[in-house]
PyMOL Python script that loads the backbone (N, CA, C, O; Angstrom):
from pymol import cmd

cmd.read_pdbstr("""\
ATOM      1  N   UNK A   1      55.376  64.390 -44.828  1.00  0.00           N
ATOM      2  CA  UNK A   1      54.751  65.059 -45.952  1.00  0.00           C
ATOM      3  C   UNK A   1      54.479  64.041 -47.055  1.00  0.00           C
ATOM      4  O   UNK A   1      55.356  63.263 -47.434  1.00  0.00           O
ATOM      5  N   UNK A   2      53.229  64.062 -47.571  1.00  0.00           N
ATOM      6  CA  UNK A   2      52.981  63.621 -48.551  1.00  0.00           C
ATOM      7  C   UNK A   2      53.620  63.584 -50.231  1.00  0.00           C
ATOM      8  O   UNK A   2      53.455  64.707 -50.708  1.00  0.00           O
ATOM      9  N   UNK A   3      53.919  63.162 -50.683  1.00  0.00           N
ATOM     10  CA  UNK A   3      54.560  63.561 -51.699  1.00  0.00           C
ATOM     11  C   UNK A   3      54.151  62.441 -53.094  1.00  0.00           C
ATOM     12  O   UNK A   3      55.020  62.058 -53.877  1.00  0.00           O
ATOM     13  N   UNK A   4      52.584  62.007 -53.210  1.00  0.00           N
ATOM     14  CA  UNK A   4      52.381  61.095 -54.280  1.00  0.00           C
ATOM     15  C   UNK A   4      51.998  62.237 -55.388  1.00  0.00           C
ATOM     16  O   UNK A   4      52.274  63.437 -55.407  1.00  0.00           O
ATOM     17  N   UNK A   5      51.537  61.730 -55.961  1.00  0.00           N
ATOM     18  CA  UNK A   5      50.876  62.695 -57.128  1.00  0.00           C
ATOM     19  C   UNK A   5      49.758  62.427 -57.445  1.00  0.00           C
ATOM     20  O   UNK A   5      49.662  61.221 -57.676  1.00  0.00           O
ATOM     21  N   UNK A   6      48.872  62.944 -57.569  1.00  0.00           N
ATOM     22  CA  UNK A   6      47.307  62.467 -57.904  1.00  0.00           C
ATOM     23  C   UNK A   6      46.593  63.834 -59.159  1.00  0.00           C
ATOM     24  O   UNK A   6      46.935  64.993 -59.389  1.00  0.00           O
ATOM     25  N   UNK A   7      45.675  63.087 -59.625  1.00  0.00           N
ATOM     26  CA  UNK A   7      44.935  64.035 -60.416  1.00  0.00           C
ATOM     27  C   UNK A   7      44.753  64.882 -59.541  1.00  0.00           C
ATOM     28  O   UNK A   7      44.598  64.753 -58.327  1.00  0.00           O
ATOM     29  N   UNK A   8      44.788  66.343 -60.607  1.00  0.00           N
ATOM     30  CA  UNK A   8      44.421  67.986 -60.256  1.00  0.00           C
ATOM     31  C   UNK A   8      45.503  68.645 -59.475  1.00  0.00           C
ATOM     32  O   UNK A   8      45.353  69.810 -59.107  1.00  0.00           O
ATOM     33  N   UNK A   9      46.492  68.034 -59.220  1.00  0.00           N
ATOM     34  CA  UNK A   9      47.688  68.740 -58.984  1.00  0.00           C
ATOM     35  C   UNK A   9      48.228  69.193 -59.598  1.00  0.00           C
ATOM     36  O   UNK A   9      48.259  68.659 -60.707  1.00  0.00           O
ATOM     37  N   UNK A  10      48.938  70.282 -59.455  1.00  0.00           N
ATOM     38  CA  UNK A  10      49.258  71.113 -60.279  1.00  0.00           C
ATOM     39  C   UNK A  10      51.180  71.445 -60.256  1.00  0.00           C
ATOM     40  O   UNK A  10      52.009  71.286 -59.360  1.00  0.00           O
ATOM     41  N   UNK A  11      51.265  71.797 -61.244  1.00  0.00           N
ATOM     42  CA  UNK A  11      53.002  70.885 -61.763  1.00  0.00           C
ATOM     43  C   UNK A  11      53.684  72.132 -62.157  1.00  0.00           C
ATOM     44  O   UNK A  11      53.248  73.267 -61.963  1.00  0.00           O
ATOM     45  N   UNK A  12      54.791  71.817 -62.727  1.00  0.00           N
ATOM     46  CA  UNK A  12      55.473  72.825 -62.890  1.00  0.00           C
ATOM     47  C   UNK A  12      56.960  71.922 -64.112  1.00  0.00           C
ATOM     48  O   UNK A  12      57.702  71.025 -63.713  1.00  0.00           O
ATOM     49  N   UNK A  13      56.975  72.316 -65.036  1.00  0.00           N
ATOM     50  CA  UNK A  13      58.072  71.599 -65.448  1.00  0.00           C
ATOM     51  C   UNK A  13      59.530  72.222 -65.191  1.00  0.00           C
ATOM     52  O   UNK A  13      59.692  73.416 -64.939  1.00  0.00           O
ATOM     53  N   UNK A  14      60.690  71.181 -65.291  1.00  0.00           N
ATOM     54  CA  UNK A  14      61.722  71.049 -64.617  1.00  0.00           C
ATOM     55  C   UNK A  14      62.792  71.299 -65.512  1.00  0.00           C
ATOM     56  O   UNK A  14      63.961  71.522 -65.201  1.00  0.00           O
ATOM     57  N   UNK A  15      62.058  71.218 -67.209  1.00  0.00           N
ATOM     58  CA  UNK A  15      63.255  71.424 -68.177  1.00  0.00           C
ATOM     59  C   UNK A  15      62.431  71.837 -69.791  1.00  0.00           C
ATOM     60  O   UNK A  15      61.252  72.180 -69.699  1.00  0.00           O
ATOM     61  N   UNK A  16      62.865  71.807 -70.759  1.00  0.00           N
ATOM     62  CA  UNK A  16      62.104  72.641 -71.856  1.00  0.00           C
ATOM     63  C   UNK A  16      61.505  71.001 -72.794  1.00  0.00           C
ATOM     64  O   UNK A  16      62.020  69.891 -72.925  1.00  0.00           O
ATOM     65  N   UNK A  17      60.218  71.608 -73.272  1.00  0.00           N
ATOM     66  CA  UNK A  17      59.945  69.876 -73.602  1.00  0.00           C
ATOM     67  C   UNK A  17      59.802  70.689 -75.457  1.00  0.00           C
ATOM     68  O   UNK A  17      58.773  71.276 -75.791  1.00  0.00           O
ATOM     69  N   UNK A  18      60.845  70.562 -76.274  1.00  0.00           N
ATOM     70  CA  UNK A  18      60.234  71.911 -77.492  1.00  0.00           C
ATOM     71  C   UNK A  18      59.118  71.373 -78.291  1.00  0.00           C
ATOM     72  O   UNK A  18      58.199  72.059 -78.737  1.00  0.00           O
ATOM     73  N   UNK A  19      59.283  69.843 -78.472  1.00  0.00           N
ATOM     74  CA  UNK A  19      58.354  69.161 -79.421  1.00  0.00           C
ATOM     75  C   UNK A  19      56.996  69.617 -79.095  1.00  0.00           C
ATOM     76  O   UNK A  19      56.277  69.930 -80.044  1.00  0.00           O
ATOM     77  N   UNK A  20      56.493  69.711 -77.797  1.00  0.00           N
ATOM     78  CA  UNK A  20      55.294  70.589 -77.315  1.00  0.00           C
ATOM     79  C   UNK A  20      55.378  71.879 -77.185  1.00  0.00           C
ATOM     80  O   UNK A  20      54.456  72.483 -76.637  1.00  0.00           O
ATOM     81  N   UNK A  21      56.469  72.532 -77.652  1.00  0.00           N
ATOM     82  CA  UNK A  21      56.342  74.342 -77.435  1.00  0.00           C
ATOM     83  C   UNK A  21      56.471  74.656 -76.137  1.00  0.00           C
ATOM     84  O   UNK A  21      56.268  75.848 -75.911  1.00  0.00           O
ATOM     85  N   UNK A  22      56.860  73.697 -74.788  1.00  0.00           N
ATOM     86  CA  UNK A  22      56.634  74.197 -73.358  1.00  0.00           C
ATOM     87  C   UNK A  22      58.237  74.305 -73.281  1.00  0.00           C
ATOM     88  O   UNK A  22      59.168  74.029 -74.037  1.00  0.00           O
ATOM     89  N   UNK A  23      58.123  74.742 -72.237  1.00  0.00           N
ATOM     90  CA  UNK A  23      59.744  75.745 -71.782  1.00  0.00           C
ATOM     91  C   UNK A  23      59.597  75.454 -70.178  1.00  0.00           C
ATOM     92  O   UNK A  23      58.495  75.488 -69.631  1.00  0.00           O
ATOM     93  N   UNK A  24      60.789  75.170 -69.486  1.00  0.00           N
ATOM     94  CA  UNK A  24      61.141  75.146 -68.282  1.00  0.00           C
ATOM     95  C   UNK A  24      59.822  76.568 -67.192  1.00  0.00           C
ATOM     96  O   UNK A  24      59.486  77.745 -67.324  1.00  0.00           O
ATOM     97  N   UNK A  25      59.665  75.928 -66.655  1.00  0.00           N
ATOM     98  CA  UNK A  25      58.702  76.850 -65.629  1.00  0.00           C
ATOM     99  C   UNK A  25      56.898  76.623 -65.967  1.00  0.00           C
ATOM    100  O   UNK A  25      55.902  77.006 -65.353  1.00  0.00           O
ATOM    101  N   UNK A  26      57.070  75.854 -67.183  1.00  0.00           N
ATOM    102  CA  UNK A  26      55.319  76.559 -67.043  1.00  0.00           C
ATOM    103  C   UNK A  26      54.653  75.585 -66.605  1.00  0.00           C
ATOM    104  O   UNK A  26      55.315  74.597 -66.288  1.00  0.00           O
ATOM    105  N   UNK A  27      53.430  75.532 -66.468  1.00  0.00           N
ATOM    106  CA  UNK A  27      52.571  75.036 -65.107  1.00  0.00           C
ATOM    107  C   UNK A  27      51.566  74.500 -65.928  1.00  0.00           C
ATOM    108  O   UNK A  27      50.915  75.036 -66.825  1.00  0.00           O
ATOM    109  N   UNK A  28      51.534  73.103 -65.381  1.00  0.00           N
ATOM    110  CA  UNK A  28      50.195  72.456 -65.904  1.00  0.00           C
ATOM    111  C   UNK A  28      49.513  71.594 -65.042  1.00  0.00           C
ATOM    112  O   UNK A  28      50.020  71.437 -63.931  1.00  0.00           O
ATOM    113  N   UNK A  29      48.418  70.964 -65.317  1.00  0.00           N
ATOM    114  CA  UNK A  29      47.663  70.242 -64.042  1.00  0.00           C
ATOM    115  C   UNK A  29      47.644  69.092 -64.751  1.00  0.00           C
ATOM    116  O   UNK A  29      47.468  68.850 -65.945  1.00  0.00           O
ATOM    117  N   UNK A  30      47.958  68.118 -63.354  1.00  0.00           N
ATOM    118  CA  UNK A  30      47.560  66.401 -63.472  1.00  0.00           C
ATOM    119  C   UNK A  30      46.114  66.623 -64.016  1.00  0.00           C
ATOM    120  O   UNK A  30      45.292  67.354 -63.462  1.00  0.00           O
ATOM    121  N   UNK A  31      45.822  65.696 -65.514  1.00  0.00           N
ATOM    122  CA  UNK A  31      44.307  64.885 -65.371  1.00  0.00           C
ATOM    123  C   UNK A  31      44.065  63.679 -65.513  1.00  0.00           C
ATOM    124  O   UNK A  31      42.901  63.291 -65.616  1.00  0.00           O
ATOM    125  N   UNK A  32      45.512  62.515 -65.560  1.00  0.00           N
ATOM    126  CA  UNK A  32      44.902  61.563 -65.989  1.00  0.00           C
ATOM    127  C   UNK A  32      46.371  60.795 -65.067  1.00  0.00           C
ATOM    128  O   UNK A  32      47.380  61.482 -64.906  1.00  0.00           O
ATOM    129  N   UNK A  33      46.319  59.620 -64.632  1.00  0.00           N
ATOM    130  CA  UNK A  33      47.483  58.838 -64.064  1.00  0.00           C
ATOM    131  C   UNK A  33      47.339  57.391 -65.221  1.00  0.00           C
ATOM    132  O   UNK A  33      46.606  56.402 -65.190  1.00  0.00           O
ATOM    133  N   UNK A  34      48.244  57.772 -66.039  1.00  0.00           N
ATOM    134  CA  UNK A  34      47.911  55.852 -66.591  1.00  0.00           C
ATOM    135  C   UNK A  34      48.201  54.725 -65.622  1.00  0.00           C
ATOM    136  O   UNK A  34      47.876  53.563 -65.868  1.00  0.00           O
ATOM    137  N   UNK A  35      48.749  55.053 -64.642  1.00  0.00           N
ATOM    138  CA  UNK A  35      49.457  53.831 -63.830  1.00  0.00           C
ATOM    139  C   UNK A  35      50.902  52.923 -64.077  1.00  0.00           C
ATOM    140  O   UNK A  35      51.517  52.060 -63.450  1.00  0.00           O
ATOM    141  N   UNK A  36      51.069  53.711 -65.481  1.00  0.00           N
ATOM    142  CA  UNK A  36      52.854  53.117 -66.153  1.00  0.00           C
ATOM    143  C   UNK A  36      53.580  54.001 -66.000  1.00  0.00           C
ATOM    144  O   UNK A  36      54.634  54.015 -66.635  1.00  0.00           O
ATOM    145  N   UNK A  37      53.215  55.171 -64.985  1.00  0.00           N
ATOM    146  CA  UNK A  37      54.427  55.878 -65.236  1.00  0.00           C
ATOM    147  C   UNK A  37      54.865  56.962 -65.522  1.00  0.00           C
ATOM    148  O   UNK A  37      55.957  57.484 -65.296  1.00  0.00           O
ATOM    149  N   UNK A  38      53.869  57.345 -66.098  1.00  0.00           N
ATOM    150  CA  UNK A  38      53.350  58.462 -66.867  1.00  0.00           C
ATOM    151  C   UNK A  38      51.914  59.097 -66.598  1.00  0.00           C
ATOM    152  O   UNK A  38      50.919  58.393 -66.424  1.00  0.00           O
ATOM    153  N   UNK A  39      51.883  60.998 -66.571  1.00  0.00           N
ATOM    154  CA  UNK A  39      50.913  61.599 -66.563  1.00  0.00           C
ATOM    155  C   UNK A  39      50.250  61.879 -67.398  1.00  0.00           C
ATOM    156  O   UNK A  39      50.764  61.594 -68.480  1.00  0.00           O
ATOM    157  N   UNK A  40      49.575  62.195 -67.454  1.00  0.00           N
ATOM    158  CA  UNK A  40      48.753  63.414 -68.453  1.00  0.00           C
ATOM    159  C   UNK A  40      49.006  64.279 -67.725  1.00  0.00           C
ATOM    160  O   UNK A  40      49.162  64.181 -66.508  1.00  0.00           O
ATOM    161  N   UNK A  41      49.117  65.727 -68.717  1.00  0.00           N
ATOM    162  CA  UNK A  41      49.415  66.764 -67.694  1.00  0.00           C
ATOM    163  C   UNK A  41      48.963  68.315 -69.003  1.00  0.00           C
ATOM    164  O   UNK A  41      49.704  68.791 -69.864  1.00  0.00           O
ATOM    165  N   UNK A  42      47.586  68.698 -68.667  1.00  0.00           N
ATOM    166  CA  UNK A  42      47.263  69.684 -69.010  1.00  0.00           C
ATOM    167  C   UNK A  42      47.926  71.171 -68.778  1.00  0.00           C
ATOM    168  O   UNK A  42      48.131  71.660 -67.667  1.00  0.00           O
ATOM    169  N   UNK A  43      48.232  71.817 -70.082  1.00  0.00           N
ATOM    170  CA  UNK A  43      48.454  72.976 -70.040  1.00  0.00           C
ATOM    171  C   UNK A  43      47.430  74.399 -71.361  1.00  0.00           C
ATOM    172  O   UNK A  43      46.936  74.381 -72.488  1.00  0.00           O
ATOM    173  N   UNK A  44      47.545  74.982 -70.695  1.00  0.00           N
ATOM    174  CA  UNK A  44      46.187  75.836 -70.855  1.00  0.00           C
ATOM    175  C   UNK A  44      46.575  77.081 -70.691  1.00  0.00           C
ATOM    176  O   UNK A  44      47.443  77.198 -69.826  1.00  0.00           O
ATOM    177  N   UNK A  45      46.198  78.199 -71.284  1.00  0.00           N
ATOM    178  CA  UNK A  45      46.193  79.295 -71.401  1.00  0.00           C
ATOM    179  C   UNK A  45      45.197  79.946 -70.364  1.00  0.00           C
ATOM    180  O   UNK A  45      44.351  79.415 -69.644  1.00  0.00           O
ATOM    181  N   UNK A  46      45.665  81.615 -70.560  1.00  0.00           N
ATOM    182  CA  UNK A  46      44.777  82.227 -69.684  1.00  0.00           C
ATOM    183  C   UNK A  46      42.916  82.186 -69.889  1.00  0.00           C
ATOM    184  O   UNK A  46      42.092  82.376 -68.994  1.00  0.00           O
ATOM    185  N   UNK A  47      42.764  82.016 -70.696  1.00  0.00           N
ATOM    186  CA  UNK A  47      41.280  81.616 -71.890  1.00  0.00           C
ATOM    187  C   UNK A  47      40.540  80.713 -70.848  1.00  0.00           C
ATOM    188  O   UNK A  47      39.425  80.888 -70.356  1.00  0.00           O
ATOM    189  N   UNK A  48      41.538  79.592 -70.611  1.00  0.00           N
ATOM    190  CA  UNK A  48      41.333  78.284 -70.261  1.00  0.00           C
ATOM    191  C   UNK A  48      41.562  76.933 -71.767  1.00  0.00           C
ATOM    192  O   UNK A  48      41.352  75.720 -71.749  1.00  0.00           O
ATOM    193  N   UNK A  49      41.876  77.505 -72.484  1.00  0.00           N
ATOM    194  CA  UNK A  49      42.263  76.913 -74.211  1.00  0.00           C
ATOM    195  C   UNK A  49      43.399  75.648 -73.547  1.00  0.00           C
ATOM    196  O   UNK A  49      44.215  75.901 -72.661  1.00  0.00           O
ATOM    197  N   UNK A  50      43.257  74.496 -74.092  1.00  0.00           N
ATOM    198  CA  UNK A  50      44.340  73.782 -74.115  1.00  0.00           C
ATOM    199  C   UNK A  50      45.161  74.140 -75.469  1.00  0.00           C
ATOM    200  O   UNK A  50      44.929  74.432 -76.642  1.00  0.00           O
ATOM    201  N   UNK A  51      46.275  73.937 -74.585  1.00  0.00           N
ATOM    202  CA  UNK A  51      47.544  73.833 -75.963  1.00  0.00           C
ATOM    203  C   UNK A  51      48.522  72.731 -75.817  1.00  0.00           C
ATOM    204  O   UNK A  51      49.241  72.679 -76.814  1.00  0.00           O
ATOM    205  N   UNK A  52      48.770  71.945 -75.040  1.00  0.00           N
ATOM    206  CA  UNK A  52      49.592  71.111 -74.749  1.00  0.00           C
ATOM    207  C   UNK A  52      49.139  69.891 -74.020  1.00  0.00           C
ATOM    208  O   UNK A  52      49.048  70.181 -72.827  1.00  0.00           O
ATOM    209  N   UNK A  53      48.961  69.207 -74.141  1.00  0.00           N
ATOM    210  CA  UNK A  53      48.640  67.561 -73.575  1.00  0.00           C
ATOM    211  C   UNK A  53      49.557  66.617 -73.320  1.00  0.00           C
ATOM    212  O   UNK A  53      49.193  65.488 -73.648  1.00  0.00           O
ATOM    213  N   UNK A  54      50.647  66.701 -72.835  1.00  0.00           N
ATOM    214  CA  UNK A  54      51.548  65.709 -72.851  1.00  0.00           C
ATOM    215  C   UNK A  54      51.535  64.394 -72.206  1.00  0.00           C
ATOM    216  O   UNK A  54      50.805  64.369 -71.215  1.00  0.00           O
ATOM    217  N   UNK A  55      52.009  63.521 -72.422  1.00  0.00           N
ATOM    218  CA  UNK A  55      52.190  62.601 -71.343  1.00  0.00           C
ATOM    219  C   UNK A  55      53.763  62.752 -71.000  1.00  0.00           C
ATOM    220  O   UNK A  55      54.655  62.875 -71.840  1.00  0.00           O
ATOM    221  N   UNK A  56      53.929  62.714 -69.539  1.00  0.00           N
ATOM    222  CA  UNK A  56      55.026  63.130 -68.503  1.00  0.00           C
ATOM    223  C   UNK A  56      55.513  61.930 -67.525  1.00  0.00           C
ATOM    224  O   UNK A  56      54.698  61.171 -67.001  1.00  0.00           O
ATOM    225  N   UNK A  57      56.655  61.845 -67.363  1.00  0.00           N
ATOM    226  CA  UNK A  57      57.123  61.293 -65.912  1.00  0.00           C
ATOM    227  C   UNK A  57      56.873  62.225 -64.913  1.00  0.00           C
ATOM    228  O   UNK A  57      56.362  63.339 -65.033  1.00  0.00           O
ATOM    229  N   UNK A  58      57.304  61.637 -63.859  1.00  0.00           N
ATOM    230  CA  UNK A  58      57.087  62.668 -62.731  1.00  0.00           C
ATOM    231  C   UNK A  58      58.765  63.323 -62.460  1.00  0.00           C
ATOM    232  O   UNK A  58      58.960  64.188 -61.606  1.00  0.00           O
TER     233      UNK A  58
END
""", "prot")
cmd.dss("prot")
cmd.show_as("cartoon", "prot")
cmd.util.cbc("prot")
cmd.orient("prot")
């Protein structure tokens, strides 16, 4: 099984991040890989509205 991570995958966080308002469980999609390490990782409402942009480990 594959197990890299690539843009448009879709995530799920593992613990509460508060400085961004996200909470354990909610779901956002890969859009960006810097290559250090870190994601971008879109989260979005039912709208399709961003509210959260973080950059993430995996």
């Amino acid at each position: 099984m594959n197990k890299s991570i690539k843009e448009l995958d879709v995530t799920a966080l593992l613990e509460d991040i508060p400085s961004e308002h996200l909470s354990r469980g909610d779901v956002g999609t890969i859009v960006d890989d810097s290559g250090s390490g870190f994601y971008l990782v879109e989260f979005s409402d039912k709208l399709g509205q961003t509210y959260a942009l973080p950059a993430l480990r995996p």
